[in-house]
C-alpha positions, 0 to 999 in steps of 0.5 A, a space after each residue: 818803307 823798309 826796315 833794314 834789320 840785324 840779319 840783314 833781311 828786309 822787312 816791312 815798317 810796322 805801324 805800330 812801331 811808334 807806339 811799341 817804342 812809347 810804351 817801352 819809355 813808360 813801363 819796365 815791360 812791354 807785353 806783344 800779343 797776336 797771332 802766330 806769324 804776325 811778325 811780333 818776333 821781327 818787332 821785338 827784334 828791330 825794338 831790341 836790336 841789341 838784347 838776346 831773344 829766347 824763344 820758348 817754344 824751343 823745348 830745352 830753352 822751356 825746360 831750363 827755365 822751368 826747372 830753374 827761372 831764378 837763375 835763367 832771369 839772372 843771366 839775362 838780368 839787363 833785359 831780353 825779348 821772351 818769346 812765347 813767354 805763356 810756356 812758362 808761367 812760374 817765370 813771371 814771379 820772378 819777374 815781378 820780383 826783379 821788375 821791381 828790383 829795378 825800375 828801368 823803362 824798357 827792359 824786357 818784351 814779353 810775346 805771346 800768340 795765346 792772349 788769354 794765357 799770357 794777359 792772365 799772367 801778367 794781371 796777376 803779376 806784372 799790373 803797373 809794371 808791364 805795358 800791354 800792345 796787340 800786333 795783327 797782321 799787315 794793314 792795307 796802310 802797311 802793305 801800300 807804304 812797303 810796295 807789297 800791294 796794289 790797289 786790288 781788293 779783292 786779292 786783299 781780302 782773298 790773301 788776307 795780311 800775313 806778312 810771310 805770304 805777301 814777303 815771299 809771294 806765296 799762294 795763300 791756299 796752301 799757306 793756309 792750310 798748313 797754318 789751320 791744321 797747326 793751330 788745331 794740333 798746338 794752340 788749340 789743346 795748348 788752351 784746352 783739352 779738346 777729345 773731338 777735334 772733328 768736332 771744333 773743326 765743324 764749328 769753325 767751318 761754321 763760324 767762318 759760314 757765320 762771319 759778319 753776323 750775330 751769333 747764334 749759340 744755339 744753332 751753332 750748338 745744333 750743327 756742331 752737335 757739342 753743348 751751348 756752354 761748350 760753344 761759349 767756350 770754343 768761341 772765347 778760345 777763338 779770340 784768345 787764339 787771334 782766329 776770329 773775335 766778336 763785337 757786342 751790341 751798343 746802346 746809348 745808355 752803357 749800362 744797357 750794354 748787356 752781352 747776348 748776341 755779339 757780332 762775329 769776326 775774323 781776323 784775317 780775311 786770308 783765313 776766312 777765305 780758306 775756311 770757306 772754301 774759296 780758293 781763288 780771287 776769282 771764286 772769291 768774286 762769284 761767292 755768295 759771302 762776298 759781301 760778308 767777306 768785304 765788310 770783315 776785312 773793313 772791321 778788321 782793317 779799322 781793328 788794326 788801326 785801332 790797336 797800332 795806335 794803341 787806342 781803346 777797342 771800343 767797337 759795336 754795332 747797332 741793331 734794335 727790334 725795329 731792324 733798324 741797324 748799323 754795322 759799327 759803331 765807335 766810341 772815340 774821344 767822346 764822340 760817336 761814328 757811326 760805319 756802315 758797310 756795303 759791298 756796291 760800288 753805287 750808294 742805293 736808298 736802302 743803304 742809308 736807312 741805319 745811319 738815318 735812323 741813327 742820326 735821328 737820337 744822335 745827331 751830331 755823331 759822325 756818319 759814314 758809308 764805306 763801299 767798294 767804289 773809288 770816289 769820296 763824297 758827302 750825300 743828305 748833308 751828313 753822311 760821308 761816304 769813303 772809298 774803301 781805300 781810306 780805311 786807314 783814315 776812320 
């Protein structure tokens, strides 16, 4: 489905548009974040179609709403869409002020691709006042209802989400390239003051080496040749920036839910491919980290659901000293999923032994194994197994 916008471009139907306009009846603000190029400007646009927009990232528009954010609020004062508002972090003051002044539903969207910048911001500023939404790229729900995408998951996984290279057919090699070499000359030292870019670039190489797997600090310490302390930190600088993000362990008892040895994810699979070096759909077929690549493209896919629905990101995995394991766990509702995910098309016994083990403390919890395949069926009574094209529908 298409959205016919104000500048006459055809663009794609968001899933989250629904959820995007029920946070705007609830609070005065709505805060977008995610990554650049994920189309939070066309959101804003198709919600707002008859505000201004002022984007941030022009240097005169920053500088006048530096040097003067009492007076630039006041001429826009019925609202407007704010773009890349972390740049000018003394406008939230005065934003607090005038939200309070005025408890109309929907006045302002506040974008921002540096999570932590912007969320930092509007805690201090904007609690109670602002509604808070995170925009990914393209689902495989989204590019099938716009007609952008067949059922190849391979060149899914190889081209990632980004709406601009599904819109205008681009090779995504290239395309991203250009995104990677950006986000290392701006957004990385927009967030810290990085000397040895040489060095953070080795440290997502080996990040993207490491997707879908426990992260381990200390090796990653080793090959990067920089500190553990500083790994911790490029690590949580990666999320912030919406490049990759991490998952932590789950127990049955919450309060046992002690951060140590979280799982890595990217967020797009388009950009893990890049960072791998995999160049082609076919070189992505004969890659030896096929199967992490599908089982990040699931996580995220499921990510993205999640957070167009606006539900809580209550995502871990399962792993115990007996290796007995489970990809993702979810918590919804009360009620417990445990995924597992392979990337066979057939359903061997060894894929099972996680969700076995599971069901043996939790035996009502929700069971399912996603692969490749193309068939849906139940096995043992009690686990679902899904196609990954029903993705949608965890």
């Amino acid at each position: 489905m298409y959205i016919f916008v104000k500048n006459g471009i055809l663009m794609i139907e968001r899933s989250i548009l629904p959820t995007a306009k029920l946070a705007l009846s609830q609070f005065r603000a709505l805060c977008l974040t995610g990554p650049r190029q994920s189309g939070k400007t066309t959101l804003s646009k198709v919600l707002f179609k008859n505000k201004p927009y002022y984007n941030f990232e022009n240097p005169s528009l920053q500088y006048e709403a530096e040097q003067t954010p009492g007076i630039f609020l006041e001429k826009i004062k019925k609202g407007a869409v704010l773009d890349e508002v972390q740049r000018v972090p003394d406008i939230f003051r005065y934003l607090h002020e005038m939200l309070d002044n005025n408890t109309t539903r929907g006045q302002f969207i506040l974008t921002g691709s540096n999570n932590f910048l912007l969320q930092e911001k509007v805690s201090q500023s904007l609690a109670g006042r602002a509604g808070y939404l995170t925009l990914l790229p393209l689902s495989y729900n989204e590019l099938q209802e716009s007609n952008l995408a067949n059922e190849h998951l391979n060149q899914l996984m190889f081209s990632g989400g980004y709406p601009e290279i599904w819109d205008q057919q681009l090779t995504p090699t290239m395309w991203m390239d250009s995104y990677i070499s950006t986000y290392i000359q701006r957004d990385v030292r927009l967030l810290r003051n990085i000397t040895d870019l040489g060095a953070f670039k080795r440290f997502i190489a080996l990040c993207a080496h490491s997707a879908s797997q426990v992260v381990n600090r200390d090796e990653l310490s080793r090959n990067t040749r920089v500190d553990t302390k500083t790994i911790q930190a490029w690590l949580g600088l990666m999320d912030n920036s919406y490049i990759a993000y991490m998952i932590q362990p789950w127990y049955a008892n919450p309060n046992k839910r002690i951060i140590k040895s979280p799982k890595l994810y990217f967020y797009d699979t388009g950009v893990l491919c890049y960072l791998l070096g995999i160049t082609s759909v076919n070189a992505l077929k004969k890659s030896p980290h096929y199967g992490a690549i599908f089982e990040n493209w699931i996580m995220t896919e499921i990510k993205k659901n999640i957070f167009n629905n606006g539900y809580a990101d209550n995502m871990f995995f399962y792993r115990d000293s007996s290796q007995n394991e489970v990809d993702l766990i979810l918590e919804r509702e009360g009620q417990v999923l445990a995924i597992e995910i392979k990337s066979a098309a057939t359903v061997h016994g060894d894929h099972l032994r996680g969700l076995n083990y599971i069901h043996k403390f939790r035996p009502n919890a929700q069971k399912f194994l996603i692969n490749t395949g193309s068939q849906n069926h139940v096995i043992q009574e009690t686990i679902n197994v899904l196609s990954w094209k029903e993705v949608a529908n965890i």
